[in-house]
N, C-alpha and C positions, 0 to 999 in steps of 0.2 A: 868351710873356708871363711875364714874371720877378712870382709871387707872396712879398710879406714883409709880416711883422706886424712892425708899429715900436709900441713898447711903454714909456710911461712908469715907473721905479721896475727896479727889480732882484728877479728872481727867485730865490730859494736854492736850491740843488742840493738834490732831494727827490723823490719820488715824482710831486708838479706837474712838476716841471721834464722828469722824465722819461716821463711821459704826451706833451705838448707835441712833446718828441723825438718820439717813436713814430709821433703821427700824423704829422708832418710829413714824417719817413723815409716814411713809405707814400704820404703824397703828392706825395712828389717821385718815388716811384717810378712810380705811374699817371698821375702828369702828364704825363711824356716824351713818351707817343705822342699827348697833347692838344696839344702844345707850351707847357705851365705847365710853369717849371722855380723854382728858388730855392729856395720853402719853408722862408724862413728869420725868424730872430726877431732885430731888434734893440734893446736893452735903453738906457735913457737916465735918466741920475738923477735923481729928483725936485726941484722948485725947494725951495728955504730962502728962498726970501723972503717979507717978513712978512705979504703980504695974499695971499685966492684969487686976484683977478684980477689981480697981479701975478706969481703963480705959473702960473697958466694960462698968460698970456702970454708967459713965458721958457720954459714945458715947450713951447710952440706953436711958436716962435722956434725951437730946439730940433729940433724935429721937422721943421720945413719947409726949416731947413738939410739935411737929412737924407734927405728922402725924393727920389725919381728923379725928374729931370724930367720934367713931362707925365703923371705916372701917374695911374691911378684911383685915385682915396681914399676909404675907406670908414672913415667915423670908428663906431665903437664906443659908443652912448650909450644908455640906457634911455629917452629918448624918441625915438629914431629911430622909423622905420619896421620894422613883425618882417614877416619874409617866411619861408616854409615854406623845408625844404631845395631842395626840386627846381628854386624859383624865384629860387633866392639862388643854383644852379649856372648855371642858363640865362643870368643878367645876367653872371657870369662869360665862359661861353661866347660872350655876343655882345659884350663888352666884347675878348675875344682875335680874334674874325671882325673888328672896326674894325682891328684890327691896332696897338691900345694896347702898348706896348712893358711897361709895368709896373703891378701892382694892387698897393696899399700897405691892408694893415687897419691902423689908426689906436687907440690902448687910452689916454686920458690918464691922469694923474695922478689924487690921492684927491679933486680939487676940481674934476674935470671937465674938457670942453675949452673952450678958449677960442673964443667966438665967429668968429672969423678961420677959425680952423680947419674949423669947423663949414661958415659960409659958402663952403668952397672943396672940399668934400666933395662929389663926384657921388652919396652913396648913406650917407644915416648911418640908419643899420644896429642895430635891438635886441632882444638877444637876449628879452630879456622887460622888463616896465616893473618888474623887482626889479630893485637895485642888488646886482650881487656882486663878490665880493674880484676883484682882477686878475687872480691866480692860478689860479685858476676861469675869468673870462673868455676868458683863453691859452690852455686847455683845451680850452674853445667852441669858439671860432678856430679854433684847427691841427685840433680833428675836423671841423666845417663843411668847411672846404679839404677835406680829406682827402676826404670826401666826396662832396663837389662832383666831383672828380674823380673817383670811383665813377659818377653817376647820368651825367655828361657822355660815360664810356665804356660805359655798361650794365651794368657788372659789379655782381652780386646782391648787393654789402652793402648798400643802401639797398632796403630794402622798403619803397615807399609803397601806398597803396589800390590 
């Protein structure tokens, strides 16, 4: 299963950006013998048009030209659903046993996501009901993954109870 975070707005080369890197480098490396591979980020410009819901809607546009077909989507939202680490690897893991070709994590824009988006999301997903920078949230992301792929091999960096 090919994992990517498709990610509204442009990162700057920084410290963020290279955290992001790192984990993702580490989960594409324990992913292999899962068969998660990609671990990749793509970056998409924020709308200029003059309203939210017209900016949602072209970042959503946007995005859904973009992401794999058929894949799982996990839109990113502070009213999602929070789920511990352990339970956010296991949906992974039985999302890759259907034999889903690709999981897409989903980051909109500063106005959210557009309802369409939402609606076609198998799993929207929150890290907490704070609202943080994107930056921060890419951060989230590529350690979660990263992870994810630790508790799904066993390997000791996730210590839970």
């Amino acid at each position: 299963m090919r994992v990517s975070i498709f990610a509204i707005g442009r990162m700057k080369d920084g410290p963020e950006r290279g955290l992001v890197s790192r984990y993702l480098e580490r989960a594409q490396a324990g992913g292999k013998a899962l068969g998660l591979s990609g671990f990749a980020v793509s970056e998409y410009p924020e709308s200029r048009k003059g309203s939210a819901a017209a900016r949602k809607t072209e970042e959503a546009r946007l995005l859904f030209d973009n992401l794999p077909e058929k894949s799982v989507l996990i839109a990113l939202d502070e009213r999602g659903k929070g789920l511990d680490s352990e339970a956010f690897a296991q949906k992974i893991g039985a999302w890759r046993e259907e034999g889903r070709a690709a999981l897409s994590l989903v980051i909109g824009g500063a106005d959210g996501l557009d309802p369409h988006l939402r609606q076609r999301a198998d799993l929207i997903l929150s890290f907490s009901p704070m609202t943080w920078p994107h930056q921060i949230v890419r951060i989230m992301a590529a350690e979660q993954l990263y992870r994810a792929t630790t508790i799904l091999s066993g390997h000791p960096y996730h210590r839970g109870d």
